[in-house]
C-alpha positions as CSV (number, residue, x, y, z in Angstrom):
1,X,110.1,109.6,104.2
2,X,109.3,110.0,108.2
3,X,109.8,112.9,109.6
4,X,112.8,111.9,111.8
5,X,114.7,111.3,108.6
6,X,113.8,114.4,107.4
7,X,115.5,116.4,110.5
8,X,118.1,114.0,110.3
9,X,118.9,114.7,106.6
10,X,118.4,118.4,107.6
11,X,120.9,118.7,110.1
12,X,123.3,116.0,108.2
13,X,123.4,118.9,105.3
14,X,123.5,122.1,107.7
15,X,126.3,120.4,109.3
16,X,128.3,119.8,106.3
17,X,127.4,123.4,105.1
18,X,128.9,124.9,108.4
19,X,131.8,122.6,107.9
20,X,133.3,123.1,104.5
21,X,132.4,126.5,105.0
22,X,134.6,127.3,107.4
23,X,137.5,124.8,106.1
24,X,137.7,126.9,102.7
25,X,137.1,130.5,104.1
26,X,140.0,129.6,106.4
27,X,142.1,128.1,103.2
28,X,141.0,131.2,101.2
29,X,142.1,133.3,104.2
30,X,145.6,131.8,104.1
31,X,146.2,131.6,100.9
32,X,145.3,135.7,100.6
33,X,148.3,136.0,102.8
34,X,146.6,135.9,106.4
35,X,147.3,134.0,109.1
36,X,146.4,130.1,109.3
37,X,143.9,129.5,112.0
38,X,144.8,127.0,114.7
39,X,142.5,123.8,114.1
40,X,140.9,124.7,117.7
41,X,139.2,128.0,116.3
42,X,138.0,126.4,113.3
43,X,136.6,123.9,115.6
44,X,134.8,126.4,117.8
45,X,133.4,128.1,114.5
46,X,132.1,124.8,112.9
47,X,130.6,124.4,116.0
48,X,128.8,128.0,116.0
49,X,128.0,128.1,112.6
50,X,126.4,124.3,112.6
51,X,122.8,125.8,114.4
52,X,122.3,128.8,112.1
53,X,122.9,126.6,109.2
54,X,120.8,124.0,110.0
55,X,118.2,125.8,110.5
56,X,118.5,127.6,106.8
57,X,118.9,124.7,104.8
58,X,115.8,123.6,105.0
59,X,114.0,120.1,104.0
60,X,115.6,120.4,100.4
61,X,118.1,121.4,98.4
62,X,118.0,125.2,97.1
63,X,120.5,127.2,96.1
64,X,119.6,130.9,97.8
65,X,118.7,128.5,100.8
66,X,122.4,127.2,100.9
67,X,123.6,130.5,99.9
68,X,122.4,131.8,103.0
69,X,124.0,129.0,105.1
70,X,127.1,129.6,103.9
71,X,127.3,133.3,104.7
72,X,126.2,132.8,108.0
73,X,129.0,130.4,108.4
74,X,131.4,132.6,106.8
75,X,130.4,135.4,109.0
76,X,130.6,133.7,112.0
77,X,134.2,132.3,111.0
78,X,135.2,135.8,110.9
79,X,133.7,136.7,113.7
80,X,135.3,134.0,115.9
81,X,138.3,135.1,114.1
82,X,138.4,138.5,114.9
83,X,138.1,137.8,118.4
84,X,140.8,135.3,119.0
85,X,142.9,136.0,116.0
86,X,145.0,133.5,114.5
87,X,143.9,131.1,117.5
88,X,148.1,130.5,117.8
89,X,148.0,133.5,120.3
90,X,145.7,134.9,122.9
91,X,146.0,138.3,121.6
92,X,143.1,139.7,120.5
93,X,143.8,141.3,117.9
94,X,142.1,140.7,114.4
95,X,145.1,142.1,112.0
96,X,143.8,142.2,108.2
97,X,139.8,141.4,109.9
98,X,140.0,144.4,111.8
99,X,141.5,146.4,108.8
100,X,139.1,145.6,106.3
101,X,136.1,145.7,108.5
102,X,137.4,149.4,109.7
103,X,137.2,150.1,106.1
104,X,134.2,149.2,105.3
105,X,132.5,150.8,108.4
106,X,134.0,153.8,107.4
107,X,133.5,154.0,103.5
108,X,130.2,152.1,103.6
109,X,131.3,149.7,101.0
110,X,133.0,146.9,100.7
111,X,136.8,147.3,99.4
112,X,137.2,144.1,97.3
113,X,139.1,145.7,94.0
114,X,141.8,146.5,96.4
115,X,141.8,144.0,99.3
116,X,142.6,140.1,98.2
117,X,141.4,138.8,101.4
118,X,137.6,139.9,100.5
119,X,138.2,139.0,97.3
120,X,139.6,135.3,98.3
121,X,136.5,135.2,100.8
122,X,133.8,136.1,97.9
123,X,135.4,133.7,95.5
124,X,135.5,130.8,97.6
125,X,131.9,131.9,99.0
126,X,130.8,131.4,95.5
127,X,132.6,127.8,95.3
128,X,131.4,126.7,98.7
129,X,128.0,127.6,97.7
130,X,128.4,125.9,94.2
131,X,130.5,122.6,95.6
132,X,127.2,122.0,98.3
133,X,124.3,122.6,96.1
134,X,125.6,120.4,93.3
135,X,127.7,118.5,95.6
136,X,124.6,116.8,97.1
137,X,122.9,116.2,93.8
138,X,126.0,114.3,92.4
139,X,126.2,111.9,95.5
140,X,121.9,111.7,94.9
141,X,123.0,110.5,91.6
142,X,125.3,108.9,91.9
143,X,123.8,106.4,94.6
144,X,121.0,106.3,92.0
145,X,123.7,104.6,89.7
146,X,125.5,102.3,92.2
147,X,121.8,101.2,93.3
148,X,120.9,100.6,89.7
149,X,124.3,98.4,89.2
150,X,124.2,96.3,92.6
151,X,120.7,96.7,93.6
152,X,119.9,95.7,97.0
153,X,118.8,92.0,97.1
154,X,117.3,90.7,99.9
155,X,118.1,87.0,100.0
156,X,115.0,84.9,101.7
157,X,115.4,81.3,102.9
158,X,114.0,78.5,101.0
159,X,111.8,77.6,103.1
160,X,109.9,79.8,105.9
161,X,111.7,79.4,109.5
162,X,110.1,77.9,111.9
163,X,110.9,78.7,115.8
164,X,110.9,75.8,118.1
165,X,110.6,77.1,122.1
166,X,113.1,74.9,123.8
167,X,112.7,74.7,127.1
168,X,115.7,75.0,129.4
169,X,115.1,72.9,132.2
170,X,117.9,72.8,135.1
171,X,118.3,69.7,137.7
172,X,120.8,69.7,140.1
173,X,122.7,66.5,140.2
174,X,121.5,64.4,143.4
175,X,124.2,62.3,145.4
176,X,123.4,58.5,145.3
177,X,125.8,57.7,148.7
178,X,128.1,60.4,150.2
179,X,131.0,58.6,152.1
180,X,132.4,61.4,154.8
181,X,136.1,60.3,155.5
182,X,137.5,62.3,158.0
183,X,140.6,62.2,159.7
184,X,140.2,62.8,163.2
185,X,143.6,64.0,165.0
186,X,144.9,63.9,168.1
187,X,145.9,67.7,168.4
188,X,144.2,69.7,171.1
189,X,144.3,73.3,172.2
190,X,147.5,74.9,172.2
191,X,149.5,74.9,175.4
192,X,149.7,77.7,177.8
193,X,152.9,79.3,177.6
């Protein structure tokens, strides 16, 4: 494989990483009873968390590699989301975010027995992380399959093509007799008033 394909492949799964990532931590934040981000904040965090996850996927597929993606992505989700909130309103105000990250400064560990939003978070961490690393070798395999049923054929002519150069040649059509017929009138220049 060249190398371009390689980057390509690269960014085409740090991408997707960044992606899903943030579309389930934001489901998993709603359904723990949080606010729904606006689709412009998950936008802007796709967006953020699409460089640092490109660059820790690396050139294959690994599981701690991808595990590392995603909770780079998850952190900046919630840190885009603590400083625009909900993304409905411009307060800045990170309401359960702000809570549980108080918390945790402040006990030095993290409180998910009692708070459903971490737990929701860790759980679909583990999903994300899980759905992209097998993810990826399911549509491997699969393609495998589809190219063993319909493999590619590449359909040559009978016969090998030959190219004839065909010279365009332009002449411009040359007047055997040009009759001028012209009607010469009587009017002059116009009168002085």
């Amino acid at each position: 494989m060249d190398p371009h394909a390689d980057r390509r492949v690269r960014a085409l799964r740090g991408v997707v990483a960044s992606a899903v990532t943030v579309l389930l931590a934001a489901l998993a934040h709603t359904v723990a009873g949080g606010d729904a981000p606006a689709p412009l904040l998950l936008g802007v965090a796709a967006i953020l968390a699409a460089p640092p996850a490109v660059a820790l996927v690396g050139k294959r597929p690994s599981a701690l590699r991808t595990t590392a993606a995603v909770l780079v992505a998850q952190l900046v989700f919630h840190g885009v989301f603590l400083l625009f909130g909900s993304g409905a309103t411009t307060s800045f105000t990170g309401g359960d975010h702000t809570h549980m990250a108080g918390h945790m400064v402040m006990t030095g560990a993290p409180v998910i027995a009692q708070d459903p939003m971490s737990f929701a978070h860790l759980v679909t961490a583990v999903v994300t992380v899980a759905m992209l690393h097998r993810g990826e070798w399911m549509l491997r395999a699969a393609g495998r399959g589809i190219h063993r049923l319909l493999p590619l054929r590449v359909v040559r002519p009978p016969h090998p093509l030959t190219v004839r150069r065909v010279r365009a040649v332009f002449r411009a059509p040359v007047p055997r007799a040009v009759l001028l017929v012209a009607d010469i009138g009587r009017r002059g220049p116009p009168r002085a008033a």
